[in-house]
C-alpha positions as CSV (number, residue, x, y, z in Angstrom):
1,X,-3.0,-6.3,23.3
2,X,-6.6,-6.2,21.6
3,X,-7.8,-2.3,21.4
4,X,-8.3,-3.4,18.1
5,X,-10.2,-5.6,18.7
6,X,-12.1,-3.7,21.7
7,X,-13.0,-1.2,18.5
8,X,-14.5,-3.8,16.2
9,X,-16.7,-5.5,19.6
10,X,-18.3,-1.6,19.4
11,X,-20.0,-3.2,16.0
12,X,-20.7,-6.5,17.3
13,X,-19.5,-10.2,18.5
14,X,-16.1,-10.6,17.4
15,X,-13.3,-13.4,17.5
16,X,-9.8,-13.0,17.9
17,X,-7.1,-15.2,16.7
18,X,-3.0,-15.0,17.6
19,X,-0.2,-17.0,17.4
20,X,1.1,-15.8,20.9
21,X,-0.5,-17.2,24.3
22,X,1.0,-13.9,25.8
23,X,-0.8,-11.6,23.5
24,X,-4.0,-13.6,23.9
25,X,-3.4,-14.0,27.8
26,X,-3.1,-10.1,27.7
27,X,-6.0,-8.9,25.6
28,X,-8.2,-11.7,27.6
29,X,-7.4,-9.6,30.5
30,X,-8.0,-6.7,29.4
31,X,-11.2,-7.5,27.7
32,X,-12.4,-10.0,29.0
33,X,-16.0,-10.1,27.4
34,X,-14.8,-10.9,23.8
35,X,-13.5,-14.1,22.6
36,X,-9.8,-14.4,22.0
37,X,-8.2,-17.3,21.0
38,X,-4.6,-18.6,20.7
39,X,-3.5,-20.9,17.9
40,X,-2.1,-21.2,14.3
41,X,-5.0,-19.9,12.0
42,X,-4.0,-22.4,9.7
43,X,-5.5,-24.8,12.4
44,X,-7.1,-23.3,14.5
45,X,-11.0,-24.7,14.5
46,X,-13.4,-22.0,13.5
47,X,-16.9,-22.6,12.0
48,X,-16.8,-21.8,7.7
49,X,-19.3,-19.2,6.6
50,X,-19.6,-17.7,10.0
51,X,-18.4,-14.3,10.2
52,X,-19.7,-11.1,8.1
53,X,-16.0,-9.3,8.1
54,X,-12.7,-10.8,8.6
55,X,-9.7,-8.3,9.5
56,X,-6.4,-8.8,8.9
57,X,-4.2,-5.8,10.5
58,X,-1.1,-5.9,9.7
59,X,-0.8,-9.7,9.7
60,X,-0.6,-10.6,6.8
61,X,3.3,-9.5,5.7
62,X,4.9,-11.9,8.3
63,X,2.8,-15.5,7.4
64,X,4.4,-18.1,6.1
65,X,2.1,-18.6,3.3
66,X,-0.1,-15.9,2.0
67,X,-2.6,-17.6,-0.7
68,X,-2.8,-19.9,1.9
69,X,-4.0,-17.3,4.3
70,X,-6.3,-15.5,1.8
71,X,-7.7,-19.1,1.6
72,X,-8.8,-19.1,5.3
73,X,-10.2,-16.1,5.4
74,X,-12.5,-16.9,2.6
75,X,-13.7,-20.6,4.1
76,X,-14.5,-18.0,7.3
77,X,-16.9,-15.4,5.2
78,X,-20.4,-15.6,4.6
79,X,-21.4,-15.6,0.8
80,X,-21.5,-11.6,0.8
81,X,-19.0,-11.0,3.5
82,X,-16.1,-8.6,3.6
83,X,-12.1,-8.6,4.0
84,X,-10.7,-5.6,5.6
85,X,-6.5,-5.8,4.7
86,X,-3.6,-4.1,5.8
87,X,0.2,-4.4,4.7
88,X,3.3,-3.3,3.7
89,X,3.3,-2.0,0.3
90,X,6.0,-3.9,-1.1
91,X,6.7,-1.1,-4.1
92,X,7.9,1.5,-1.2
93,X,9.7,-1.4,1.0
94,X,11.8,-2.0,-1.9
95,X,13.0,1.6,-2.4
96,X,13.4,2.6,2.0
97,X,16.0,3.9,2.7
98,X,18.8,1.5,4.4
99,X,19.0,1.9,8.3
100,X,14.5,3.5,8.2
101,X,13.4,-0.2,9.4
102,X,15.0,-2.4,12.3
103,X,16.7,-5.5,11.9
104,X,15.0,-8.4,12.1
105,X,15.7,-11.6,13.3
106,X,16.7,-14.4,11.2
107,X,13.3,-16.2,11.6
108,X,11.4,-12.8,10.7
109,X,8.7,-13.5,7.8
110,X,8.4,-10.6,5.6
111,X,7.0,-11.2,2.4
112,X,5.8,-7.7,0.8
113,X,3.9,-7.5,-2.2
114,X,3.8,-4.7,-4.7
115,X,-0.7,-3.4,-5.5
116,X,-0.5,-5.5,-8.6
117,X,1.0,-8.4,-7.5
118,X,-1.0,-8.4,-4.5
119,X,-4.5,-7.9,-6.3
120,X,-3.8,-10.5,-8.6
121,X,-3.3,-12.8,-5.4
122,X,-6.3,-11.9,-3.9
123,X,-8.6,-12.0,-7.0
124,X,-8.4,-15.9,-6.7
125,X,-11.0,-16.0,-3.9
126,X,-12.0,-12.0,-3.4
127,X,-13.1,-9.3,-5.7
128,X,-11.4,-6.5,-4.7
129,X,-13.7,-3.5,-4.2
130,X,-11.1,-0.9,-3.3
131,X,-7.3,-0.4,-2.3
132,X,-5.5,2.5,-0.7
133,X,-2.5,2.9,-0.4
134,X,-2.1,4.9,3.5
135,X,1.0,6.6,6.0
136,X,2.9,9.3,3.9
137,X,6.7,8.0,3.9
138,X,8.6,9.8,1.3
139,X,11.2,11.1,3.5
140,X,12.4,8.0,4.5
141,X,13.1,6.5,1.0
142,X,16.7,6.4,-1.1
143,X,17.3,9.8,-2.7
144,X,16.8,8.4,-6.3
145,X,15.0,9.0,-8.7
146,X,11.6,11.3,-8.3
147,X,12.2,10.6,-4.7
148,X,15.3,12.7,-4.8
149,X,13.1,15.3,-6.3
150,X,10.3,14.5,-3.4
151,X,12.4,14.6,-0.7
152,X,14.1,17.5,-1.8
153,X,14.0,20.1,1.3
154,X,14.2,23.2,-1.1
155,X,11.0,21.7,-3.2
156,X,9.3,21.3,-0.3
157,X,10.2,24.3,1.0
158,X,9.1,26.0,-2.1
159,X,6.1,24.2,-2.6
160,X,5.3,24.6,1.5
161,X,4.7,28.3,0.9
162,X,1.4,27.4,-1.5
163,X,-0.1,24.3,-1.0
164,X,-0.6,22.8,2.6
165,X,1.5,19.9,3.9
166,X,-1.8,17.9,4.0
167,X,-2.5,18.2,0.4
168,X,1.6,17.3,-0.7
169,X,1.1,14.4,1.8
170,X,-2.5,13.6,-0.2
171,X,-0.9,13.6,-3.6
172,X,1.5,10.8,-2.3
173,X,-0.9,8.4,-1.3
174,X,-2.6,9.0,-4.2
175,X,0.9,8.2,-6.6
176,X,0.9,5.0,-4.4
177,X,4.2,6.5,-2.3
178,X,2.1,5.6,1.2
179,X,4.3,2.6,3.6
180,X,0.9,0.6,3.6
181,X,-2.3,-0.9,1.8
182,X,-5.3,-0.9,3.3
183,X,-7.8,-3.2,1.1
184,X,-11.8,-3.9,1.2
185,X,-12.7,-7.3,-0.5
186,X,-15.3,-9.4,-0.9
């Protein structure tokens, strides 16, 4: 609907790509003073070396063809430019719990990759400067494992009484237990 975007125009010019004409035809008229356009980015015609950032929110999971993608955004960059990424991380998708995400259709793309795997994919045309992994999720993963132990209501019961919620919840993200990655590249 394009408040993303709306946020990013705060910093400066900024062009918007979609696949769907109704998303486009609804950010346009919502904001109409920044420049959305409709079209496969794969396509779609943009000037190379144009842009200072490219962001990717949550985008990048459901493409059909991810170094492909990574690609594009790099022909977009100026030679110092930045790529801001967010996705699934594909370590946690693995281990959700059955039932925690809907169903998708048949056609769905969703291609999740694990912080290794997906660093290694992105060091072919970015130098990653820093990765995060974000969105506490450990109650919503199988009860195996250290998540058995994690999700335990009586440790975190116990554990409630001295250290803040905030802090467990920081300790996660920092094991790498968060649902997504937010990356900054260059």
């Amino acid at each position: 609907p394009g408040w993303y975007t709306q946020k990013l125009a705060d910093f400066g010019p900024v062009v918007a790509v979609d696949l769907s004409e109704e998303a486009i035809r609804r950010a346009k008229a919502r904001f109409p003073h920044i420049e959305f356009l409709q079209g496969n980015l794969y396509e779609i015609p943009l000037p190379a070396v144009s842009f200072d950032l490219v962001v990717s929110q949550e985008v990048f999971d459901h493409v059909e063809d991810q170094p492909r993608f990574l690609a594009r955004a790099a022909e977009f960059l100026k030679p110092q430019g930045y790529l801001i990424l967010s996705c699934a991380n594909g370590w946690l998708m693995e281990r959700l719990a059955p039932g925690v995400m809907a169903i998708q259709p048949p056609q769905h793309i969703g291609v999740y990759y694990k912080k290794t795997d997906l660093k290694r994919m992105l060091n072919v045309n970015f130098r990653v400067l820093r990765i995060k992994s974000i969105i506490p999720m450990h109650c919503s993963l199988r009860k195996r494992g250290i998540f058995r132990a994690i999700s335990s209501y009586r440790l975190n019961r116990l554990l409630s009484l001295t250290v803040p919620k905030s802090c467990l919840d920081s300790l996660s993200l920092l094991a790498g237990f968060g649902y997504q990655f937010i990356l900054l590249a260059q």
